[in-house]
VMD Tcl script that draws the C-alpha trace (Angstrom):
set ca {
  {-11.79 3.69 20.57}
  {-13.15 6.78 20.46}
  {-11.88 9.47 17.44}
  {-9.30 11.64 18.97}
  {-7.50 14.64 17.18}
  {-3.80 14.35 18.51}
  {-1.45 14.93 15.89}
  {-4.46 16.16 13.23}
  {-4.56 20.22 12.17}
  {-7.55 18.77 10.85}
  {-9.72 15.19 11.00}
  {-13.47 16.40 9.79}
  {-14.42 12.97 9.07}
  {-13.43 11.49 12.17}
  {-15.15 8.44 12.79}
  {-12.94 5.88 15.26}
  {-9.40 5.00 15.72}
  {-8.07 1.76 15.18}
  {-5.11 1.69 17.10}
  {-2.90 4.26 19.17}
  {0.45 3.27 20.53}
  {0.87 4.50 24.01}
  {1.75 8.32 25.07}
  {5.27 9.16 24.62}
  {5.69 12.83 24.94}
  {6.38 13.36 21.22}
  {7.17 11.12 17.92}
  {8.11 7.55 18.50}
  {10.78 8.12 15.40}
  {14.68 9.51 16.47}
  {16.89 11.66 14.17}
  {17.83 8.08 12.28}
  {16.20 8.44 9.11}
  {13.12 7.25 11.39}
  {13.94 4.55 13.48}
  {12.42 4.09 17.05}
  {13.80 6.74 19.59}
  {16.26 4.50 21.79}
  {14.56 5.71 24.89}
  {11.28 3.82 24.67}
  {11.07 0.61 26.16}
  {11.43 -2.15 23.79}
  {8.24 -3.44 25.11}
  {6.18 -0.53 23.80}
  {8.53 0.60 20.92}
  {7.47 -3.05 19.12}
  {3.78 -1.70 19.40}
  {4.85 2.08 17.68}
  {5.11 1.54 13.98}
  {1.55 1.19 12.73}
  {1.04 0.99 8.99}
  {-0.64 -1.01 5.76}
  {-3.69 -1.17 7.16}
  {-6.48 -3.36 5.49}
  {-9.92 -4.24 6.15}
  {-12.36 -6.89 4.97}
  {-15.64 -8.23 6.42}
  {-16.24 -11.90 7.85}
  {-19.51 -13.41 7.20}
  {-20.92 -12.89 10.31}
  {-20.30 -9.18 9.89}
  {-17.32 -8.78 11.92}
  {-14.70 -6.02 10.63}
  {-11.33 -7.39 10.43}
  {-8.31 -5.21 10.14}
  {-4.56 -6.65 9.47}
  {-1.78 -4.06 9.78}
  {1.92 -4.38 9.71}
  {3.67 -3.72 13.62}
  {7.26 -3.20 15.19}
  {9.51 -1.02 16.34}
  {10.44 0.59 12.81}
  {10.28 -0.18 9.08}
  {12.99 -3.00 8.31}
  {13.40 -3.79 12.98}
  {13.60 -7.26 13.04}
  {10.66 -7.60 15.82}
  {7.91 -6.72 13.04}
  {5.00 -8.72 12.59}
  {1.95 -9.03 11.47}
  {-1.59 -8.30 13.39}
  {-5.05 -8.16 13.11}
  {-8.03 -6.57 15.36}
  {-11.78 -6.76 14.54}
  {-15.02 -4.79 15.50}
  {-18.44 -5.93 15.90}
  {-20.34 -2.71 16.20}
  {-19.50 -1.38 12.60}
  {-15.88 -0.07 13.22}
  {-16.62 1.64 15.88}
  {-14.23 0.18 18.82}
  {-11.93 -2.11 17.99}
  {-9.87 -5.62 19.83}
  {-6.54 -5.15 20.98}
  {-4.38 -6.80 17.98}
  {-3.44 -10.17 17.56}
  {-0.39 -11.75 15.99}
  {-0.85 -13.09 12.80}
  {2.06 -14.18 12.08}
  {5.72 -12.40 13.63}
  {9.51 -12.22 12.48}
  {12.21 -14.59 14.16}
  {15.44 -12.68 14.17}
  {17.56 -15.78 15.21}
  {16.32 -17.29 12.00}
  {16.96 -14.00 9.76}
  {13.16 -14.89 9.16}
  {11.10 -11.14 8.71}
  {7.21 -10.50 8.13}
  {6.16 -6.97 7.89}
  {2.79 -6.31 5.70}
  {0.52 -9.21 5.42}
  {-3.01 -8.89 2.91}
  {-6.15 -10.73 4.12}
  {-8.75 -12.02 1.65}
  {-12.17 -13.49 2.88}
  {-13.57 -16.54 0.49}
  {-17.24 -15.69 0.03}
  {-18.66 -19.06 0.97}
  {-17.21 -20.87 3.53}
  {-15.71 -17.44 5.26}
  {-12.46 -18.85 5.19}
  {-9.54 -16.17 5.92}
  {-6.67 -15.65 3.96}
  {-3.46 -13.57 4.57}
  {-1.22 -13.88 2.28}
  {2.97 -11.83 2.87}
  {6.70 -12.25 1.74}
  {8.53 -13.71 4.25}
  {11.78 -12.00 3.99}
  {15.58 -12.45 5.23}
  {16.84 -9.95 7.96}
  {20.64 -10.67 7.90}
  {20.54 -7.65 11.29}
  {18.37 -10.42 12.96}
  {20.63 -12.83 14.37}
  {22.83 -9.56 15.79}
  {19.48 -8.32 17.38}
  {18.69 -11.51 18.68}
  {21.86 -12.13 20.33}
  {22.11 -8.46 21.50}
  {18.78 -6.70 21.76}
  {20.01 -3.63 20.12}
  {20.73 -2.88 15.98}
  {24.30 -1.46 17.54}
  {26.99 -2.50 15.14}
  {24.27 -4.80 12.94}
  {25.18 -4.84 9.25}
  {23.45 -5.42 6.78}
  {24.14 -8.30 3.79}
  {23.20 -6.86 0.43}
  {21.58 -8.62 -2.39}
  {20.24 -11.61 0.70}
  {18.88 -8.77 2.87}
  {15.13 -8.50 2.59}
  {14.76 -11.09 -0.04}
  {12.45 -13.73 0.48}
  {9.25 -15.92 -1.20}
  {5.48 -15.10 -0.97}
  {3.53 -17.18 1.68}
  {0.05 -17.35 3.12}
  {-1.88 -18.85 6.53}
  {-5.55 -18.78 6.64}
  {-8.25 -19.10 9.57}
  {-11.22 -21.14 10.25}
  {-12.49 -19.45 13.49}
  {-12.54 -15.68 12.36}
  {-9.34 -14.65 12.61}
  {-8.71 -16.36 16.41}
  {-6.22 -19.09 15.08}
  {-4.05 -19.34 12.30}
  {-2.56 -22.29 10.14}
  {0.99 -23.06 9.89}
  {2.53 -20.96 6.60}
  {2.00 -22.36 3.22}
  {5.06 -20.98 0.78}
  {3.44 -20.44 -3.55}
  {6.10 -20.71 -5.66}
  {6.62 -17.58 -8.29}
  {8.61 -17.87 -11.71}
  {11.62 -15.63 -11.64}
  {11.01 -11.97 -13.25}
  {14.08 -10.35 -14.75}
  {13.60 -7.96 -12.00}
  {15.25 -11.07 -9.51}
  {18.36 -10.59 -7.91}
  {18.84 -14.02 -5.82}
  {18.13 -17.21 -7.25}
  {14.58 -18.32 -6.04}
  {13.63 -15.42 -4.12}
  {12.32 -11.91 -4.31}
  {12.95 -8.35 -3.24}
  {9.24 -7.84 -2.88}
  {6.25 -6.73 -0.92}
  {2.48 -6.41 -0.65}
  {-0.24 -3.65 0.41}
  {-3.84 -4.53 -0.94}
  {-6.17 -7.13 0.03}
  {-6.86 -9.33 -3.37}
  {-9.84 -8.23 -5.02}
  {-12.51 -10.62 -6.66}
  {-13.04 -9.06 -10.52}
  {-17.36 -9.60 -11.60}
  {-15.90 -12.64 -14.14}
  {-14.80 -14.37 -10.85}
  {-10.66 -14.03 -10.73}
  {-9.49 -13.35 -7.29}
  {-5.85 -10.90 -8.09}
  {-3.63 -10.38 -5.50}
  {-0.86 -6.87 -6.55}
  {2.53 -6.90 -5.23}
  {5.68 -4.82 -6.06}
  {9.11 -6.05 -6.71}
  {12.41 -4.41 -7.13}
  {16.14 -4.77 -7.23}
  {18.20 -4.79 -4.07}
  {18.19 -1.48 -3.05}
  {21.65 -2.15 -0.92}
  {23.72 -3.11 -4.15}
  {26.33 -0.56 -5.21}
  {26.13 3.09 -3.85}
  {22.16 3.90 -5.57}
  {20.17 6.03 -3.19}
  {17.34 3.82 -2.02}
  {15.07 7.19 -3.02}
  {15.93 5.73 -6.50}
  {14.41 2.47 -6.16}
  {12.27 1.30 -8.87}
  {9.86 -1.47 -8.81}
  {7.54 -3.11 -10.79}
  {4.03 -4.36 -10.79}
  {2.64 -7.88 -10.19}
  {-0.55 -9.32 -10.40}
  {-1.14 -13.00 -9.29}
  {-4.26 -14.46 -10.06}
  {-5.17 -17.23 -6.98}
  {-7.27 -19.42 -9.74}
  {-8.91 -21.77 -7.21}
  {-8.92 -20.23 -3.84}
  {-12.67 -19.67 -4.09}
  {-13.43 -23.34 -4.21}
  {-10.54 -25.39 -2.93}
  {-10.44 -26.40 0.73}
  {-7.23 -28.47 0.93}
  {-4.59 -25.18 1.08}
  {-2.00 -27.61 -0.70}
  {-4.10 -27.84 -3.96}
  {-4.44 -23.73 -4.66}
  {-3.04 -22.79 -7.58}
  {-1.97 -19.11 -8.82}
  {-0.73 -17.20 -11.86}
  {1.52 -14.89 -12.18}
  {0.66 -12.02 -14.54}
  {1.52 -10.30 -16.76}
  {3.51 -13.50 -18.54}
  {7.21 -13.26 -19.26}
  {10.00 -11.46 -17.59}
  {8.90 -7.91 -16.78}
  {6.18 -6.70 -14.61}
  {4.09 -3.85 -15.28}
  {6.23 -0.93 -15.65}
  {5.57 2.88 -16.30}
  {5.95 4.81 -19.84}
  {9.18 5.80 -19.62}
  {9.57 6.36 -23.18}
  {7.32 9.10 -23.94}
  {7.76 10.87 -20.17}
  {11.61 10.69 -20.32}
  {11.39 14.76 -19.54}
  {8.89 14.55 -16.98}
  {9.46 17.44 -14.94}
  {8.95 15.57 -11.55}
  {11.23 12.45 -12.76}
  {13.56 15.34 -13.65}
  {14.01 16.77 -10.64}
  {14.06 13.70 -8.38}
  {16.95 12.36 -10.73}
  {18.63 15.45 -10.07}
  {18.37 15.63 -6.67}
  {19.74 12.33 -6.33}
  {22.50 12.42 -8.77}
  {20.79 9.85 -10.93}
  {19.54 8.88 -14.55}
  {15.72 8.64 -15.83}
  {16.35 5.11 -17.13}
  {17.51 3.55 -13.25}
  {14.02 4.80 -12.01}
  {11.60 6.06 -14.25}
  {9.73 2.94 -15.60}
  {9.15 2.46 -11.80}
  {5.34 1.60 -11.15}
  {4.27 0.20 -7.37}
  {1.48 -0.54 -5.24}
  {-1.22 -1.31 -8.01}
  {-4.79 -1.54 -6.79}
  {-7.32 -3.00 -9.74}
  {-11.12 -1.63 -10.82}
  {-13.25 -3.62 -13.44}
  {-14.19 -0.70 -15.47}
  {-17.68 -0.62 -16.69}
  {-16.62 -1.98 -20.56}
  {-14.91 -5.10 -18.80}
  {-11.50 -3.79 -19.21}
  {-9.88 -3.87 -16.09}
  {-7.77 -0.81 -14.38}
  {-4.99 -0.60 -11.99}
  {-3.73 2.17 -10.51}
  {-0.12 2.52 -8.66}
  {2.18 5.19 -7.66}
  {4.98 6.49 -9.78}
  {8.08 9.21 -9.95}
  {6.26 11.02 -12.86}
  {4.49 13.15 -9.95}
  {0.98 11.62 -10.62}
  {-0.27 8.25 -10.33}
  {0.16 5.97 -12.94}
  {-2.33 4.01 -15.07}
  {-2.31 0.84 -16.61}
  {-4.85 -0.96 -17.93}
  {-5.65 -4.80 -19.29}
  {-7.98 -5.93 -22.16}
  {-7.51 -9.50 -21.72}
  {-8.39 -10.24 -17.97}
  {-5.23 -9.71 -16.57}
  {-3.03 -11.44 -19.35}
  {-1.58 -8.41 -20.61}
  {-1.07 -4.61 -19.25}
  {-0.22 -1.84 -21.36}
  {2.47 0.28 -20.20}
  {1.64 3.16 -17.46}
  {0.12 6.56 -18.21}
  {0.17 9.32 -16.18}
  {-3.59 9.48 -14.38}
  {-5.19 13.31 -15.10}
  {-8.20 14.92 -13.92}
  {-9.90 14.16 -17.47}
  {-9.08 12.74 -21.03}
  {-6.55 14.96 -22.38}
  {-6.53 16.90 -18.97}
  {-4.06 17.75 -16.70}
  {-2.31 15.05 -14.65}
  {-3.38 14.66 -11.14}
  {-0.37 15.86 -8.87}
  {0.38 12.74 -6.78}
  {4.20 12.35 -5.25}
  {5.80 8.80 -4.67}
  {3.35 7.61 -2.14}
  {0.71 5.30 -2.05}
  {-2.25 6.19 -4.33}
  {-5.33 3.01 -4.43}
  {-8.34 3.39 -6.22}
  {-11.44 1.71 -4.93}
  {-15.35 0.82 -6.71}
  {-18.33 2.39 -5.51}
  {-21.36 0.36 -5.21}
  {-23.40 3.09 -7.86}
  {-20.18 2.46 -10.43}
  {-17.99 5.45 -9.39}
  {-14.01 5.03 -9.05}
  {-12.56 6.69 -5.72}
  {-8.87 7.51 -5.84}
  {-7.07 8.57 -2.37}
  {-4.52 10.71 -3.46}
  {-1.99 13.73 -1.67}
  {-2.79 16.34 -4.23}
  {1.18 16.94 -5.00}
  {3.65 16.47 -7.73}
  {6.73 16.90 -5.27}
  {7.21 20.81 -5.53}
  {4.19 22.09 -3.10}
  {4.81 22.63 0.76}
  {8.30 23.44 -0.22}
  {9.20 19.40 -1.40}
  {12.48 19.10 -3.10}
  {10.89 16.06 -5.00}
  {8.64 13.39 -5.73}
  {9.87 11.04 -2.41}
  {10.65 13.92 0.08}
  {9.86 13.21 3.64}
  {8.70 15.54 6.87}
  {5.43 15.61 5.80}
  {6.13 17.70 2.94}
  {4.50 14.93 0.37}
  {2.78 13.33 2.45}
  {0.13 15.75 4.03}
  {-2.63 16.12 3.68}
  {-4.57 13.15 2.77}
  {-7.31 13.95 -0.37}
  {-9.99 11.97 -2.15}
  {-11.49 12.65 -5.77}
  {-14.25 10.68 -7.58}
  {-14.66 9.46 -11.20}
  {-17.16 8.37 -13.59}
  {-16.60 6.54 -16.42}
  {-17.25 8.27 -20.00}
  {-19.18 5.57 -22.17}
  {-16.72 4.73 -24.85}
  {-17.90 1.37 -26.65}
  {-14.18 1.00 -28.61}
  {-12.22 1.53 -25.30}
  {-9.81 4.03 -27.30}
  {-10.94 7.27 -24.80}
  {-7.66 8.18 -23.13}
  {-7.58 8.30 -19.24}
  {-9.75 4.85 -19.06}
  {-12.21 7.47 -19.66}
  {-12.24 8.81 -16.19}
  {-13.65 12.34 -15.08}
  {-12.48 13.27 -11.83}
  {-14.65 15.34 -9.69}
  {-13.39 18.15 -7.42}
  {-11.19 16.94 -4.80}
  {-12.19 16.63 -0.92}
  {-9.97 17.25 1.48}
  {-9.88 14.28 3.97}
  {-6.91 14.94 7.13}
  {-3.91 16.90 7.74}
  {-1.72 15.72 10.24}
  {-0.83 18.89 12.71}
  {3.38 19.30 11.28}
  {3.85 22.72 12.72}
  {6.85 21.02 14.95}
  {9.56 18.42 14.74}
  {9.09 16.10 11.78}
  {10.76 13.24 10.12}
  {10.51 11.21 7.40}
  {7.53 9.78 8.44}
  {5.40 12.34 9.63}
  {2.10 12.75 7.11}
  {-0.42 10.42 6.53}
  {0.09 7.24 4.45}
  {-1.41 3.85 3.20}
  {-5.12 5.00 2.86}
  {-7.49 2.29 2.04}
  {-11.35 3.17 0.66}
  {-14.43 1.06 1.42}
  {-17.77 0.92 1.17}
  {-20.35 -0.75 3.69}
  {-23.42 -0.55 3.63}
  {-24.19 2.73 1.53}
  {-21.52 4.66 4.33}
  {-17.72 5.16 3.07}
  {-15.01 5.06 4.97}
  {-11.35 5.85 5.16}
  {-8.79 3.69 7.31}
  {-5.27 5.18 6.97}
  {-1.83 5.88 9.40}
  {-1.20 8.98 10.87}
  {2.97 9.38 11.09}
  {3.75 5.63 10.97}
  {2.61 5.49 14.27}
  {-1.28 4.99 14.85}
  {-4.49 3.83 12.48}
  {-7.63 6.17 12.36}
  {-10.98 5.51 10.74}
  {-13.19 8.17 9.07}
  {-16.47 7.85 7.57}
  {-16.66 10.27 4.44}
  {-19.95 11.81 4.70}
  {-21.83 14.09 2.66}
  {-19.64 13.24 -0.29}
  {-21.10 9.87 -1.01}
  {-24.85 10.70 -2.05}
  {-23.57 14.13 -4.32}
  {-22.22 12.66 -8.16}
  {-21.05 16.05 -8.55}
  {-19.92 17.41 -12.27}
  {-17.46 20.31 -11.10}
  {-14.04 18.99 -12.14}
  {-11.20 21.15 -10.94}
  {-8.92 23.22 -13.02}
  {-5.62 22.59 -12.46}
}
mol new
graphics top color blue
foreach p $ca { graphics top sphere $p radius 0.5 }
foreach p [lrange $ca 0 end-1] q [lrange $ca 1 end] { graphics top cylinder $p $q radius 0.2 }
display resetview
């Protein structure tokens, strides 16, 4: 499809878009904390929420892109879908299921991560399959009138996966991997947890897949805005070379109870984590140690990095000395060793490899007080827009100690703005932006509102290694 700039004050990198959701004369989201409008056909409002977009590459060069779809975050008629391109991203398939939620059942899907094994071009997508106690009521019904909700069972659920064959045309019956219980568990044998990031294969050969789990957010009378979650990395130890989907085996890192979680220690006074508690009438120690949506780097001294989003107003940094066994507790991520921390609010933050050993990090260049955000998780596009980029080198450190991982960022690039001069919500901004690299070209895939997927190709950035690091 060809680029188009509806909804964009400003898209200079415009390259293609994904997927657009019909014309509706204005957002898809009502006043209802961003649910579908209840005017739009059902038929169309299951295509309007369009977010956690991520792309791989089958072996015949196809692009493949899997994205979460449905009526809303949380709608019981979410599933998952994929399209693919053959002409470099350019135009795009309409969208396939994947795999989709049965309400009748309680049974919900909503982000699903695809991994493509090198070889035999198998694909993967792996996704928690989640209870939706409002399903059966929206089943029997067709509307979410006078649906209640069942807190700690809502939206718990185990991790599955379904894999491919024929690129992506067909899809397997779903396989369930059993997890041991973190502390972090609230029902016995399930989790209150979800995915964003394709797994990543490290240069010594692991394939890690992230995911985030939390608490039930519907237990006692906590804001959900004070959610906290922890980090997860599970290491899929044969899914390189075992065929028979019965046999994989996976590990779930770090060992013991506890995730990865943020500093909270030593940032106890933060003043983003400050305010956001304030806001919300709640304590540093319910939310603070709070670190989600990790994406992992090999660094150049074969430590490995991961990178996720915090409520210390930057993203957080964590990094593991042992191939994954271990992760020290998250830093705040600043422009330089002993710099400033990079102003990032609680959104989604990944940090990709360049092919010439650079890191990119996608990031929306505030801490929660710019564009007149109350905090850290405030909506209306106030920490959400715009959508920038920075790149970092590494600083040679042979004993590892240099703070930062020893990143230098360079000046940040502005990528998109999403035009929110009028009505906006909690969704409006752009979210969910995933680097990648083909072929010497970068490109950005991210989601415009909630609503629709654009791709941009980042040029005239890539070739420049640039030294000018922002003062901030």
């Amino acid at each position: 499809m060809e680029p188009s700039l509806d909804g964009m004050r400003q898209r200079p990198y415009a390259y293609s878009d994904v997927f657009r959701h019909p014309p509706l004369g204005g957002s898809a989201w009502g006043s209802s904390g961003g649910h579908i409008r209840e005017d739009i056909d059902p038929a169309v409002a299951r295509v309007c929420k369009n977010e956690s977009n991520c792309t791989v590459f089958l072996r015949d060069g196809t692009w493949l892109t899997t994205w979460g779809q449905g009526s809303h975050e949380g709608h019981p008629d979410q599933r998952i879908v994929c399209a693919t391109s053959c002409d470099t991203g350019r135009t795009w398939s309409q969208p396939i299921t994947v795999q989709e939620s049965n309400p009748a059942r309680s049974e919900n899907v909503a982000y699903g991560v695809p991994f493509v094994v090198p070889e035999t071009g198998r694909v993967y997508v792996f996704y928690f399959l989640t209870v939706n106690t409002e399903g059966p009521h929206y089943a029997a019904t067709g509307s979410l009138k006078g649906a209640k909700r069942a807190h700690p069972l809502h939206q718990s659920g185990t991790l599955h996966f379904v894999y491919s064959d024929d690129g992506a045309q067909t899809w397997s019956r779903r396989y369930p991997i059993n997890l041991p219980p973190r502390a972090v568990n609230v029902q016995p044998g399930a989790w209150h947890a979800w995915v964003n990031h394709p797994p990543v294969q490290m240069p010594t050969g692991e394939v890690l897949l992230t995911f985030s789990a939390t608490r039930s957010t519907g237990i006692g009378a906590t804001p959900w805005q004070l959610g906290a979650a922890e980090a997860n990395v599970l290491r899929c130890d044969n899914l390189c070379t075992e065929d028979d989907p019965a046999a994989l085996q996976f590990t779930l890192l770090p060992e013991g109870a506890h995730g990865i979680r943020t500093n909270l220690r030593d940032h106890w006074d933060n003043p983003a984590l400050q305010r956001h508690v304030e806001f919300w009438k709640g304590e540093p120690d319910d939310t603070g140690w709070s670190l989600q949506e990790l994406t992992l780097v090999a660094l150049a001294d074969g430590r490995w990095l991961g990178v996720g989003r915090t409520y210390l107003g930057s993203p957080g940094y964590t990094i593991s000395e042992d191939r994954g066994t271990s992760w020290s507790r998250a830093e705040p991520l600043c422009w330089r060793p002993g710099g400033e921390p990079i102003p990032h609010p609680m959104t989604m933050c990944p940090i990709a490899p360049t092919s010439d050993g650079r890191i990119v990090l996608l990031f929306t260049n505030n801490d929660g007080s710019a564009r007149g955000a109350q905090h850290v998780w405030d909506g209306d596009g106030r920490t959400r827009n715009p959508q920038w980029m920075a790149v970092a080198r590494q600083v040679e450190d042979p004993s590892g100690k240099v703070a930062n991982a020893g990143l230098v960022f360079d000046a940040p690039v502005l990528l998109a703005e999403v035009d929110d001069s009028g009505e906006t919500n909690l969704k409006t901004g752009i979210s969910m932006p995933q680097f990648f690299e083909r072929e010497n070209r970068w490109f950005v895939c991210y989601n415009i509102d909630k609503e629709h997927l654009l791709l941009d190709e980042v040029s005239g950035v890539a070739g420049s290694p640039g030294s000018c690091v922002p003062s901030v």
